[in-house]
C-alpha positions in Angstrom: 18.3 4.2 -44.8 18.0 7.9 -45.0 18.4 10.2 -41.4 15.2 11.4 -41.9 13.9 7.9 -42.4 15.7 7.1 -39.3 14.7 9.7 -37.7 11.1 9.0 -38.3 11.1 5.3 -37.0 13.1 7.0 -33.5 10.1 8.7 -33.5 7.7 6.3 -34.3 9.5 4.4 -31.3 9.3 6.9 -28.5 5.5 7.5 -29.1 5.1 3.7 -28.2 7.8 3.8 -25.4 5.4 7.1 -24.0 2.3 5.1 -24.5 4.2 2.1 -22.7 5.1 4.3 -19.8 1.8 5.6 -19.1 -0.2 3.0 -19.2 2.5 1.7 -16.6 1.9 4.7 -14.8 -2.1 3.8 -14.9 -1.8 0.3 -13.4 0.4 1.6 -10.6 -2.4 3.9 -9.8 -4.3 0.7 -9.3 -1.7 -1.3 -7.0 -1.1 1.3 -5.1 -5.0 1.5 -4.4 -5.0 -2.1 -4.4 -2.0 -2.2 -1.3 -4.5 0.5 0.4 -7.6 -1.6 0.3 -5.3 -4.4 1.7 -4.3 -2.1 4.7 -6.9 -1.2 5.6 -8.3 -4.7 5.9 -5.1 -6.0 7.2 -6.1 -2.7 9.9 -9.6 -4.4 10.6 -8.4 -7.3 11.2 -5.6 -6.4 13.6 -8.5 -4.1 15.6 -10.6 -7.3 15.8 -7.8 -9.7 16.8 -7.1 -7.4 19.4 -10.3 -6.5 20.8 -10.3 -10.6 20.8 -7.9 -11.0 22.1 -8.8 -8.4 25.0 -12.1 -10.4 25.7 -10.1 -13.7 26.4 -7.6 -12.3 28.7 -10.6 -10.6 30.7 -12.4 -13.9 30.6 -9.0 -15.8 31.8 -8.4 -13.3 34.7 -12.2 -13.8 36.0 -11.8 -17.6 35.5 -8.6 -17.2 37.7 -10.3 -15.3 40.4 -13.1 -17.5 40.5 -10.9 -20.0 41.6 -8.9 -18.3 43.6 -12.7 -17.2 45.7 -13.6 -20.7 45.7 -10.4 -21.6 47.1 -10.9 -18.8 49.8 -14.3 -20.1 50.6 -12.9 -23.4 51.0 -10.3 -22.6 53.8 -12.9 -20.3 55.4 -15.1 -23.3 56.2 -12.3 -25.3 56.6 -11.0 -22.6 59.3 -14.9 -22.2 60.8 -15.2 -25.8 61.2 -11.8 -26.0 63.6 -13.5 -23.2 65.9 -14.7 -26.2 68.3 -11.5 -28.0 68.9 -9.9 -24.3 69.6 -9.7 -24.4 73.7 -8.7 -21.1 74.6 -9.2 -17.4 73.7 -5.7 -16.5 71.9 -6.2 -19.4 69.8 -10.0 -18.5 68.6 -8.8 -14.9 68.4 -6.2 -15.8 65.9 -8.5 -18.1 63.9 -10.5 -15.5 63.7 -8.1 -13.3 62.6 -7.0 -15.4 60.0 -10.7 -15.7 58.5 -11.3 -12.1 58.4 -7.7 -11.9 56.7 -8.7 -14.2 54.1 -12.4 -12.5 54.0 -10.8 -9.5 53.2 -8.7 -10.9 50.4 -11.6 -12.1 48.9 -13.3 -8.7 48.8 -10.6 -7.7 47.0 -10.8 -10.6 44.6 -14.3 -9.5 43.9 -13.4 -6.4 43.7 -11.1 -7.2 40.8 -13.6 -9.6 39.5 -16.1 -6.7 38.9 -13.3 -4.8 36.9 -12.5 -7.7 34.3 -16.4 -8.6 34.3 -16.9 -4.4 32.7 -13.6 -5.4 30.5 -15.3 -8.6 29.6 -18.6 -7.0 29.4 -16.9 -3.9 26.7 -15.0 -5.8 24.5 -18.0 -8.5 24.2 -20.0 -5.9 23.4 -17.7 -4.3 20.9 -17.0 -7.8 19.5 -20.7 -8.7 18.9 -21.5 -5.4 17.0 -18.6 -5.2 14.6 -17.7 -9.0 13.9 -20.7 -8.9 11.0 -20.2 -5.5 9.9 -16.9 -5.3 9.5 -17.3 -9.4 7.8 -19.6 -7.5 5.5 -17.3 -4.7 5.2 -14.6 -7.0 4.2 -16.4 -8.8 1.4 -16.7 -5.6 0.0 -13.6 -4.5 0.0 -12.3 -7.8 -0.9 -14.9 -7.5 -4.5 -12.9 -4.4 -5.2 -9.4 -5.9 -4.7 -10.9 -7.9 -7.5 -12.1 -5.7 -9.8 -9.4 -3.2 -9.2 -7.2 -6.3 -10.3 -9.1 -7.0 -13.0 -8.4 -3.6 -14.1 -5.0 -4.1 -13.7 -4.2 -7.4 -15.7 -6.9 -5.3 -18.3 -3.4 -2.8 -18.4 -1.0 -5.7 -18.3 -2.8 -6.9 -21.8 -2.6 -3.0 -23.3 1.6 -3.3 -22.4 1.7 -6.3 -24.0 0.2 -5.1 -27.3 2.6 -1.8 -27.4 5.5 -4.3 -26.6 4.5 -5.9 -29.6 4.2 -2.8 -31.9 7.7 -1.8 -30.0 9.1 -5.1 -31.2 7.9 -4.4 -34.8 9.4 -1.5 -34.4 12.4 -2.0 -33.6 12.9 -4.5 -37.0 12.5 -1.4 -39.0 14.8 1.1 -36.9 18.4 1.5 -37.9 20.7 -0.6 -35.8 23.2 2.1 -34.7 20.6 4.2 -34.1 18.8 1.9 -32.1 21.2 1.1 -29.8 21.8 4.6 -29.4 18.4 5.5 -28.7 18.4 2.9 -25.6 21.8 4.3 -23.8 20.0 7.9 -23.8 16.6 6.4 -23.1 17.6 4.3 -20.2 19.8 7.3 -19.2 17.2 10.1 -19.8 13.7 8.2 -19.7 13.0 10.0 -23.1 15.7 9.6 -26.0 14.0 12.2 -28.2 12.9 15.5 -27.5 10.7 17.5 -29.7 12.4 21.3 -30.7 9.8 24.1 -29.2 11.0 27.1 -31.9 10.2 30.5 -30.5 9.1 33.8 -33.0 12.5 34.6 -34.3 13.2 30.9 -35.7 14.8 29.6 -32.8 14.4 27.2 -30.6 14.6 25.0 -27.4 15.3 21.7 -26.8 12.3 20.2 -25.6 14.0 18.0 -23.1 16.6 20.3 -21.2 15.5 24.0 -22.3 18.6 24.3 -24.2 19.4 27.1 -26.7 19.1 25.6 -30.6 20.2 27.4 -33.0 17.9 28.7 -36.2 19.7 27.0 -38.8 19.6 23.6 -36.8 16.2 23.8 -37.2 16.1 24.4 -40.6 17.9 21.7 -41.2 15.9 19.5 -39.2 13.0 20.8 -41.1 14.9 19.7 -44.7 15.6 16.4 -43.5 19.1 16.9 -42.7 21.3 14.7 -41.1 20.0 13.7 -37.0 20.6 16.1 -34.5 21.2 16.1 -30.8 21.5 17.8 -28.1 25.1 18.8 -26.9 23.7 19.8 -23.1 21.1 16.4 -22.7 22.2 14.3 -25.6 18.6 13.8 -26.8 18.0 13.3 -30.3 16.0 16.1 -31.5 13.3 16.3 -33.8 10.8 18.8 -35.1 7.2 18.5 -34.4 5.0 18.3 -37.1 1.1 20.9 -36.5 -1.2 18.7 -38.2 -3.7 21.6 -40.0 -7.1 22.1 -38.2 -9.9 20.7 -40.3 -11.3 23.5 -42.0 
């Protein structure tokens, strides 16, 4: 097989490699918007769980204080109903004493009751209002996961068809070549770069911006033997303008 012939087929290669590459590019697009819409539901959820969670520990405390009233109350009466046996002053003073004490704590219980009632009252509130929006929120977003993914394994099937095309490829590129072509490409991301000639005849190399020489080009151009470049080690090729349609 001829350079040029080579040549060619390299060619022929990288444009499927580019078209491989982008539409890999595309479906990232759609995973990383995919790992978004998971976030932010993940996000939801973590606000509601919380908010949840909020509620129950205000409705735990108030539980607790309820009983700890009750059991107040209880050792009030219990402490009122000792008054008659009590036979002298000092001693109903101090049983007094001790059920203002414990009247007092339970003012303070109630006052703390009131505090996780507003908690309670808040999140119960906030609970109500967003559990079926943000259900219906999350159906939503959850249909777009889908389609998003849908539009992702649609991408999966265009890479497999350029792998095939590659694979055909590859049969008909010299060996050597081939090989070659993969060191630079895994090395470089492109193997080939296109020669971008200026006015006088020269050129650059498309890949690094190196300085080629006119007669390298012109060579090229004759189907010569394959270039590449001595600053990136690209193979280079020349572009061919397709004519506008006259």
């Amino acid at each position: 097989m001829k350079d040029s012939e080579i040549l060619v087929q390299l060619v022929k290669l990288q444009k499927i490699d580019a078209a491989i590459l982008g539409i890999e590019d595309s479906k990232k697009e759609f995973t990383t918007r995919i790992n978004e819409v998971k976030a932010h539901i993940a996000a939801n959820a973590a606000e509601f769980s919380g908010k949840k969670a909020k509620l129950d520990e205000a409705r735990r405390k108030k539980a607790a204080i309820d009983v700890e009233i009750k059991s107040k109350e209880a050792d009030i009466k219990s402490k009122e109903g000792q008054t008659g046996a009590v036979k002298t002053n000092d001693a109903f003073k101090a049983l007094q004493n001790e059920v203002d004490s414990m009247k007092r704590e339970i003012k303070k219980f109630e006052d703390q009751q009131i505090i996780f009632m507003e908690e309670e009252d808040a999140a119960h509130t906030w609970v109500k209002s967003q559990e079926k929006s943000m259900k219906e929120n999350e159906n939503v977003m959850l249909a777009g996961i889908k389609a998003l993914e849908a539009e992702a394994a649609a991408k999966d099937s265009l890479i497999a068809g350029e792998m095939n095309k590659r694979a055909e490829a590859v049969k008909n590129t010299d060996k050597t070549w081939y090989d070659r072509y993969e060191k630079i490409r895994k090395n470089k991301g492109l193997a080939l770069a296109p020669i971008i000639e200026g006015k006088n005849g020269s050129g650059v190399c498309g890949g690094c911006k190196f300085d080629v020489r006119p007669q390298a080009i012109i060579e090229l151009k004759k189907g010569g033997e394959i270039k590449t470049c001595s600053n990136c080690a690209r193979i280079w090729y020349v572009e061919v303008k397709e004519e506008s349609a006259k």
